[in-house]
Every structure is written in C-alpha cells, then in structure tokens.
KEVOTI-609479 format. One record per residue (C-alpha): residue in one letter; chain; x, y, z. Coordinates in steps of 0.1 Angstrom, whole numbers, plus 5000, padded with zeros to 4 digits. Each point is the difference from the previous one (the first is absolute). Layout:
<rs>
code, unit, c1, c2, c3
A, A, X, Y, Z
...
</rs>
This chain:
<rs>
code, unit, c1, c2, c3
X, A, 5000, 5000, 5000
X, A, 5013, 5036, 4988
X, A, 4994, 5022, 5032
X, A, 4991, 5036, 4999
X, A, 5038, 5011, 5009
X, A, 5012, 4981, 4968
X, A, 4970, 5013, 4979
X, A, 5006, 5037, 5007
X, A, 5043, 4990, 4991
X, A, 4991, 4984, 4967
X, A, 4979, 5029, 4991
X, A, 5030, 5025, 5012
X, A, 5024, 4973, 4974
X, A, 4978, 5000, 4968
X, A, 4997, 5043, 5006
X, A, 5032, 5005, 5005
X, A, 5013, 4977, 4968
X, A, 4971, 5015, 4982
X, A, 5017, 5036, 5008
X, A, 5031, 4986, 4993
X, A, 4990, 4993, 4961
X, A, 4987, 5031, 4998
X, A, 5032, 5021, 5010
X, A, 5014, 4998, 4967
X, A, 4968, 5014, 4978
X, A, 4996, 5029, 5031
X, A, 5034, 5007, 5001
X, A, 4999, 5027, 4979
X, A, 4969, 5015, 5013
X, A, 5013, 5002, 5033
X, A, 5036, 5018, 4986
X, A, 4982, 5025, 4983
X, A, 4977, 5007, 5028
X, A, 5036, 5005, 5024
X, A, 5009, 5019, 4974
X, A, 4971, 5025, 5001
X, A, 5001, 5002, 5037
X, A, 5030, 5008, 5002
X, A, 5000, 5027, 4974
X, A, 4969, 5013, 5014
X, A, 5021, 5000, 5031
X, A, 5028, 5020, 4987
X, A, 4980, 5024, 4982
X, A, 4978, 5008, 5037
X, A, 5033, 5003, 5014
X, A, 5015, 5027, 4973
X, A, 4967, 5020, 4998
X, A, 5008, 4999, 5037
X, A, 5032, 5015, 5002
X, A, 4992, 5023, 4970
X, A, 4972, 5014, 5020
X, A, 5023, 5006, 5030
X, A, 5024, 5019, 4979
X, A, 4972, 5019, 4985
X, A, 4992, 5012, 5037
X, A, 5031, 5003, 5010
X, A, 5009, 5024, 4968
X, A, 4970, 5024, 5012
X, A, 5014, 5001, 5032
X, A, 5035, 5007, 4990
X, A, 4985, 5026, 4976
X, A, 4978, 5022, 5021
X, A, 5027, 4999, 5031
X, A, 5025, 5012, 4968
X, A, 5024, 4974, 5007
X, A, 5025, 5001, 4971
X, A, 5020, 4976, 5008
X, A, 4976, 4972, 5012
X, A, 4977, 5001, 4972
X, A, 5032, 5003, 4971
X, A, 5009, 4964, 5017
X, A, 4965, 4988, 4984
X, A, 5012, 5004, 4969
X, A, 5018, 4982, 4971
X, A, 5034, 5018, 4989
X, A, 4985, 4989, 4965
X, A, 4968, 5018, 5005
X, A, 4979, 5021, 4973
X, A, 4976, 5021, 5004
X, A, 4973, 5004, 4973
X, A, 5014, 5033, 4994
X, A, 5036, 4980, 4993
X, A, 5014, 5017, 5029
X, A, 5028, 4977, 5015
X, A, 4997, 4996, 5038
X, A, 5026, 5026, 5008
X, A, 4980, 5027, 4979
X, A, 4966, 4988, 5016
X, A, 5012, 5005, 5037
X, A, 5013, 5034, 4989
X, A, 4967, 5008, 4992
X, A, 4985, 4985, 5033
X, A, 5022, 5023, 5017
X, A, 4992, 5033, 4981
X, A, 4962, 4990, 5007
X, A, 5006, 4998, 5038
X, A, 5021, 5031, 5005
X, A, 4971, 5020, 4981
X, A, 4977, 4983, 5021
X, A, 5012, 4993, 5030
X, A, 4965, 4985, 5016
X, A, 4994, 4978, 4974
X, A, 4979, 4967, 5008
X, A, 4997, 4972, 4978
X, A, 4971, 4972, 5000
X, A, 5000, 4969, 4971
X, A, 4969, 4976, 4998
X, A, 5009, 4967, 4986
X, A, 4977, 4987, 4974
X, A, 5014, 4968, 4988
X, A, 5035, 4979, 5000
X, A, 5012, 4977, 4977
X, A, 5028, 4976, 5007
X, A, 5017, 4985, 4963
X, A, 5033, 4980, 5016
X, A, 5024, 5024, 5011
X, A, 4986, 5032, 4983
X, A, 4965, 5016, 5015
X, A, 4977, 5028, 4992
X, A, 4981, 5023, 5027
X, A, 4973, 5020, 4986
X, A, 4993, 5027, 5028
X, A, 4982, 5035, 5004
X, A, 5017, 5028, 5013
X, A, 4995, 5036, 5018
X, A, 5019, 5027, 5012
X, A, 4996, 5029, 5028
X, A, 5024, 5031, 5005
X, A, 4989, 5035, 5009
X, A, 5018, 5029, 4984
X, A, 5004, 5040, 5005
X, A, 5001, 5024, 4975
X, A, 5006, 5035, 5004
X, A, 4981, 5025, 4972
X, A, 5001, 5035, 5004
X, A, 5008, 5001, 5035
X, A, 4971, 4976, 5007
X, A, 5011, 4965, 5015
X, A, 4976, 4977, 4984
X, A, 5000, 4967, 5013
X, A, 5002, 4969, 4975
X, A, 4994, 4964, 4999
X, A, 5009, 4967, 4978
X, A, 4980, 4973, 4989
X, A, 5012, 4977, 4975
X, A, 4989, 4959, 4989
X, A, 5011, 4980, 4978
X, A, 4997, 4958, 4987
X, A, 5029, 4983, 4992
X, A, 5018, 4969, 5004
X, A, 5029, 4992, 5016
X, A, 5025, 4973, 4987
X, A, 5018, 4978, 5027
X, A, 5028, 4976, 4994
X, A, 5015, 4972, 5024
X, A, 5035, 4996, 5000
X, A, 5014, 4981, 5028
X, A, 4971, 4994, 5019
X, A, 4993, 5034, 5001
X, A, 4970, 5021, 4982
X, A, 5007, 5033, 4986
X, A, 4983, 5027, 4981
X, A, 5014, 5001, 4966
X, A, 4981, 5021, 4983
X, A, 4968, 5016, 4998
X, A, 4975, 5018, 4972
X, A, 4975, 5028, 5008
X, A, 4968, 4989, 4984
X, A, 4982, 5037, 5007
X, A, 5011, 5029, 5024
X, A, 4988, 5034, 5011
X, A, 5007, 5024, 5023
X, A, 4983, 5031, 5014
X, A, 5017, 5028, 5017
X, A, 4978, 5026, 5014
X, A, 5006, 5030, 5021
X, A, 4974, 5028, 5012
X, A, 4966, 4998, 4988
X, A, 5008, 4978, 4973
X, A, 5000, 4971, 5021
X, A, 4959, 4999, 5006
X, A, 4995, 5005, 4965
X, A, 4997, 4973, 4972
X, A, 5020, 4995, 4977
X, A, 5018, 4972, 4974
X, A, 5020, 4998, 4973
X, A, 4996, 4972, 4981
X, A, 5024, 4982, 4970
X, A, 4999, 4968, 4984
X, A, 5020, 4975, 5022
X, A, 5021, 4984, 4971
X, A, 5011, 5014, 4966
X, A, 5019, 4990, 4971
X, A, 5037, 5019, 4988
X, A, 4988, 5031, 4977
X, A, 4963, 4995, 5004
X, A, 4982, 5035, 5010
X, A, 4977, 5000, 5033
X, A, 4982, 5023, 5022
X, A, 5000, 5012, 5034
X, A, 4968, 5012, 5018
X, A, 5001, 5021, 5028
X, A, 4970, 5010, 5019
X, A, 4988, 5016, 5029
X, A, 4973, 5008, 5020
X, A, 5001, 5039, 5002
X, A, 4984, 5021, 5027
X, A, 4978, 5026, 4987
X, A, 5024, 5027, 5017
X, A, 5032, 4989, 4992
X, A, 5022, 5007, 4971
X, A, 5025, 4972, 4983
X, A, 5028, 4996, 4979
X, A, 5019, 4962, 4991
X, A, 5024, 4985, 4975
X, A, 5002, 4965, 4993
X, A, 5038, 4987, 4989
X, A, 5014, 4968, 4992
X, A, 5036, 4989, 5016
X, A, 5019, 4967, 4987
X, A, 5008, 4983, 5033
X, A, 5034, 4999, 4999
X, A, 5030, 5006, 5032
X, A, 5005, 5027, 5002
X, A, 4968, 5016, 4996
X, A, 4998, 5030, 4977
X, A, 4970, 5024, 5002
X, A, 4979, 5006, 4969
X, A, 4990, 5043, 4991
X, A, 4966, 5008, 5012
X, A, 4975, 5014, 4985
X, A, 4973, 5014, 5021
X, A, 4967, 5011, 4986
X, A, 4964, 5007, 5011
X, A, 4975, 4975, 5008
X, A, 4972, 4994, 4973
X, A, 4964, 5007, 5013
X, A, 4997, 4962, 5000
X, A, 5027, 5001, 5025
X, A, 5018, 4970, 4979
X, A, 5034, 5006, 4985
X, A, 5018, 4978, 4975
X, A, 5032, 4993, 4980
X, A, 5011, 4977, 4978
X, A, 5035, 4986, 4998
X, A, 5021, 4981, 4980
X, A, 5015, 4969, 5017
X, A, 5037, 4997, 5001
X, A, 5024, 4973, 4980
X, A, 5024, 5001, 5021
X, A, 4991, 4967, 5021
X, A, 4986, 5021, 5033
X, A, 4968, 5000, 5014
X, A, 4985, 5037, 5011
X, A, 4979, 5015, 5025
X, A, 4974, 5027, 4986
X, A, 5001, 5029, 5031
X, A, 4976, 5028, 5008
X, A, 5003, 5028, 5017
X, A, 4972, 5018, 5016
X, A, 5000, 5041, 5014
X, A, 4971, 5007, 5017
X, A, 4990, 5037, 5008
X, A, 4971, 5014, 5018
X, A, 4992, 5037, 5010
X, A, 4984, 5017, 5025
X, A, 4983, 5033, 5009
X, A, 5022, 5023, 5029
X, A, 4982, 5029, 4994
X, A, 4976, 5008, 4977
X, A, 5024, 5017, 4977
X, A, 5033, 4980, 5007
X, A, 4995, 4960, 4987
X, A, 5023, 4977, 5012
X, A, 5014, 4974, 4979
X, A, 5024, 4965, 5011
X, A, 5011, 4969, 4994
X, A, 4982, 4977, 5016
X, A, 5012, 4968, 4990
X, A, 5024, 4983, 4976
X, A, 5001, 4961, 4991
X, A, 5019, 4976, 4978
X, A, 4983, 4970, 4985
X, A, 5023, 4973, 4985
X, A, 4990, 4964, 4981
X, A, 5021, 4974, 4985
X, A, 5004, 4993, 4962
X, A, 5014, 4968, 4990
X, A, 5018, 4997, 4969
X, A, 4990, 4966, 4986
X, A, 5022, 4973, 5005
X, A, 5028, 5021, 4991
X, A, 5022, 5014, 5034
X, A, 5035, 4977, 4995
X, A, 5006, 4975, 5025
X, A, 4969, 5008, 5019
X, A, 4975, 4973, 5004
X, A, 4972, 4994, 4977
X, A, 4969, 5001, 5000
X, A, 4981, 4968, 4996
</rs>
C-alpha cells in the first residue's frame, strides 16, 4: 500500500522532472525577462541620480555657487548656443553679478535613460529684482524669465554629467516702474530657417494716460554680446508694434529684444503740466536657427 507521505513525494518527483524538461524551452523566457528587470532597474536608478543632480544644480544655482555647480558639468559640454563650458559659466557669472538675488526653480517633466547617455526635458524660471535710476527717479525693476529645454547627461566612470543642453523656447521680462503691472509680450516665431525673413510683435496694454515709445532689435547670440542700434518710435493706436527681420547665415541663433519707455504726465498747477518717466521694460525671446548652431545639439 502507497501511503499518503509517499503519495504527496511522488507527486513532488513527477513536478519536479516535469519542470525539469521544461527548463530548456523557458530558458530563454526567463533570460529575457532578467534582462528586462534588470534594465528596468538601471534605468530607475539613473533617472534617480539624474533627478538628484537636477535638484542639486538648482540649488547650487540660486545660492550662486560657481564652483559647485561647474563640477556638474562635462569638460566636453555644448550648449545649444555652441558655447563650450568655459564660455557658458562666463556667462552664469555675468548674469549673477547683474543680479545678484537671483533665484532659480526647474520642473522636471520627463527622463530618458539610453545606456550611458540620457535626456532631461525640464521647465525653468528665473527671479531677480533690479534698480534703475531715470532722471533722478529710482525706479525699482524686476526679472522674470522661463524657458524648455533639455539637458544632455553623459556617464563616464560611474558618474553622470551634464553634457550639453538645448533651449527649446525662452523669454524674459524685465520691468521697472509702472511697467511692471502693465501687459505686455512680444512674440517671435520659436525656430527659423538661415535667410528666411520673420516678424516680431510687440504689444502692450496701454493705459489711457500714459504715453509710450519701444524698438524691437535682433542680436546674434554670440560671447561676447554686442548691442544692436535702436530705434525707438511711437506706439500705433492699436498699441501693437512690429518688425520684420532677416535671419542670419552665420550658424547663430538670435534673441528679438524690445524696449519699452513709458511716460505719464500730470497736472501741478493748472498752468504748469508735469511730465515723467514712469517706467521702462525690456522684453527678450529666443529664435532658434534651424538645426544650424555648430556643435550644438540638434533638435530632434
């Protein structure tokens, strides 16, 4: 007689051999699927650590540590301007001795992990205040500026760094007096082609006492910077300005910049009319020249 003991260890036998035959045919299932986790695995762990160094270049940024956050980045990096790291950081520092309150924030939006390279697509913002004296007047100013981008990392070593990085769309608003509770925009198109003609729309919100003058220029962005004439005129009775421009061949992208004089006047007696400046402001958007900065990366 087969007891119960002996029943439940033949079963155990014929499962296991049964198994056993099929080990060969799952084989391959069961690599791939190791091979999936742990991919899975090391792609969760670099989105990880690209996140951390995300945070930790905010951080860096808005406390103006120069030497901190320049140990985030590659000595091969590019920006999407094709500045080399050395010229980028040069840049960093102008910004914070112009602004010397300057506080950064970056939302991340997505991360992709490829191997050893990696992509960050984030959202961007920046907050200074400014002071501008006009005509003995001190007006006081302040900065806003966004942008999308991406930033290129790299691991080498271990070790993730940011490699390079391309500005998707930009813009930045500096306001001082009255201008800053005012509306006001200036918008370009966000990517061009070398010698194709576009325009630039400025327009603005104008109180019905208040007088205004603006020019809208186009820079290269180059290092260093040079400044573009102005010419200022009237605003239309539509209070919308606009210029067309001719986009450069030179392999730089450009930012379009207006530049906003805002006058009101008042009654001090009723013979004598007072009039002042009552606020200025500077609007400034990217233009990207298509596919064309060298060694900067591309768009996809």
């Amino acid at each position: 007689m087969i007891t119960m003991k002996r029943l439940f260890l033949t079963l155990f036998l014929a499962l296991f051999v049964s198994t056993n035959l099929n080990m060969t045919a799952d084989a391959g299932f069961f690599a791939n699927k190791k091979s999936e986790i742990i991919k899975n695995y090391q792609e969760k762990t670099a989105q990880r650590d690209i996140r951390k160094i995300l945070n930790k270049q905010n951080k860096l940024a808005t406390k103006h540590d120069y030497n901190g956050l320049f140990a985030l980045y590659s000595k091969d990096f590019i920006s999407s301007d094709g500045f080399t790291k050395d010229v980028y950081f040069a840049l960093i520092k102008d910004t914070w001795n112009s602004y010397t309150d300057i506080s950064y924030t970056t939302e991340i939006k997505n991360i992709t992990v490829n191997g050893n390279k990696a992509e960050a697509e984030v959202y961007e913002t920046a907050l200074a205040t400014s002071t501008q004296i006009e005509e003995g007047i001190k007006l006081f100013g302040e900065l806003h500026s966004y942008s999308n981008g991406t930033y290129y990392f790299t691991k080498n070593n271990g070790k993730w760094l940011v490699s390079g990085e391309r500005v998707k769309n930009e813009k930045s608003y500096l306001k001082y007096g009255d201008t800053r509770f005012i509306d006001m925009d200036l918008t370009s198109p966000e990517t061009v082609k070398p010698g194709e003609y576009y325009t630039a729309s400025l327009k603005i919100d104008l109180p019905e006492n208040a007088f205004a003058i603006a020019s809208i220029g186009r820079d290269e962005i180059k290092y260093p910077q040079s400044q573009a004439p102005e010419a200022f005129r009237k605003l239309p009775d539509d209070h919308i300005l606009e210029r067309m421009f001719y986009a450069n061949k030179n392999g730089k992208n450009e930012y379009n910049i207006a530049s906003i004089g805002i006058t009101k006047s008042e009654n001090i007696t009723p013979n004598t009319v007072r009039v002042y400046i009552a606020g200025l402001a500077f609007i400034m958007t990217r233009v990207n020249l298509e596919n064309e900065v060298e060694n900067a990366p591309k768009d996809k």
